[in-house]
N, C-alpha and C positions, 0 to 999 in steps of 0.2 A: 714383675720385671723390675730390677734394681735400678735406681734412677741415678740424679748426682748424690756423690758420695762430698760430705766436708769433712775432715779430718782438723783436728783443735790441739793447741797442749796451750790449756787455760793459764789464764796469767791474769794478775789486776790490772797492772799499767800497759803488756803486750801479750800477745797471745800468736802463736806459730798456727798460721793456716794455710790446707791444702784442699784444692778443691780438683774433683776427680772425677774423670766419667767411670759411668757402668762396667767397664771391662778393666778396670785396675789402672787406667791411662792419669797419667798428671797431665790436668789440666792447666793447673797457675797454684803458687806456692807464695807467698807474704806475710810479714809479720806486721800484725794489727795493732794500731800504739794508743793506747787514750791518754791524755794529757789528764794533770793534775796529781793533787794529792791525799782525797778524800777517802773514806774509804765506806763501807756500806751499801746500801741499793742504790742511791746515786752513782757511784763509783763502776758497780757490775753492773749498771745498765749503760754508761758511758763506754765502759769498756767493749762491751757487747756491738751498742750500738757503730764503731768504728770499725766493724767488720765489713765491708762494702759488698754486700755481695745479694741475690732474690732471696727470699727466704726460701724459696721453690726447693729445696733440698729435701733429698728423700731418706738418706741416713746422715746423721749427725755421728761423726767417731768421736772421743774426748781421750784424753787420757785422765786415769781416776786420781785421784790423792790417796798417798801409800807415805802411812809415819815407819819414819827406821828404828828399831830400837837403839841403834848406835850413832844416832844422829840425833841431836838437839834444836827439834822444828819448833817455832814457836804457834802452840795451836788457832792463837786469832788471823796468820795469815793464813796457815789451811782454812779456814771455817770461812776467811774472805773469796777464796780459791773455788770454794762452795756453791756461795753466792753468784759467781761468774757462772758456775755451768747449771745453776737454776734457772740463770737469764738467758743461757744459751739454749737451755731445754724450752722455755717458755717460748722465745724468738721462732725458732723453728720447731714448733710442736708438733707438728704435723708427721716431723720424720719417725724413721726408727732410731732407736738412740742405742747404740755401743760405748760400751768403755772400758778400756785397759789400763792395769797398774804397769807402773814403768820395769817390774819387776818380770811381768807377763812377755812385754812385749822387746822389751832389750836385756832382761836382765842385768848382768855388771858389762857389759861391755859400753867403755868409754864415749863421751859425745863424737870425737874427732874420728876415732874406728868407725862409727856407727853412720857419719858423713861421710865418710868415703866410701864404703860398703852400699848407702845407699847411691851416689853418683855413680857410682860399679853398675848398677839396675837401673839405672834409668839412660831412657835416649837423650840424642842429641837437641829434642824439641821439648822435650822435657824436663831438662837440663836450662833451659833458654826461658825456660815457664816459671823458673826459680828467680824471684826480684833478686837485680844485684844486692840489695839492702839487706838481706833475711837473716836472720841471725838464729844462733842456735834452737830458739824455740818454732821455728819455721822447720829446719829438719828433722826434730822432734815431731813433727805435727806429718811430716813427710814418712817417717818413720812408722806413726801411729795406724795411716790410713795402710801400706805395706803389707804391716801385719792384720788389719783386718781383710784386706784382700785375701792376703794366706790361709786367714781363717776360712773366709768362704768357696778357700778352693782353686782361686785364680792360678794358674798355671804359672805366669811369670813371675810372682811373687814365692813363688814355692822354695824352699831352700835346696837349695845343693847338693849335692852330695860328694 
């Protein structure tokens, strides 16, 4: 039986997260901020560690790190991007861990498309579950957990046609 589901779009300093029942329901959506400007194991466990939430989680979503050939990423922040979801894996080890490339899960479709589209699916309470504060790594992370719901078949999640 599928338990809580948390959905992630890792970040050093913030991180988009959604936390979701069993049946593809948003339960609460916030973006998690770590203060500072360190970077290494200190830093992704900070980071990690302001995540407020049990560890009781039973799937762990992430989204994965995806280099573009036509973009110029610099590879010590992926590799610190790393380190966050080693600390994330370790925190909640217990779960099953998923993860999508942004290429899997939105493809090219733009952040602001991709928030609207998502408040399109979602209810009124769930909408309300959204921190005023959240910023686009939170609808990312809304985004992320969507399409693993789709994955697994949830009916509300399904696309369109």
């Amino acid at each position: 039986m599928l338990g809580t589901v948390l959905s992630i779009d890792p970040g050093l300093r913030k991180c988009g997260c959604a936390l979701w029942f069993p049946d593809g329901t948003l339960r609460r959506a916030w973006t998690a901020r770590a203060s500072g400007s360190g970077r290494g194991p200190s830093a992704w466990v900070k980071m990690v560690d302001s995540i407020k939430i049990a560890p009781d989680v039973s799937v762990l979503v992430c989204e994965q790190m995806q280099v573009y050939r036509e973009q110029r990423t610099n590879a010590d922040d992926l590799l610190e991007l790393t380190g966050v979801l080693g600390a994330l894996s370790w925190r909640f080890k217990g779960a099953e861990l998923a993860g999508f490339k942004p290429a899997e899960w939105k493809g090219q479709v733009p952040k602001r498309v991709m928030r609207t589209r998502l408040k399109e699916r979602l209810t009124a309470e769930e909408l309300s579950a959204v921190d005023s504060k959240a910023t686009h790594d939170t609808w990312d992370a809304i985004g992320i957990g969507a399409y693993y719901f789709r994955k697994k078949g949830v009916e509300r999640w399904q696309r369109r046609r």
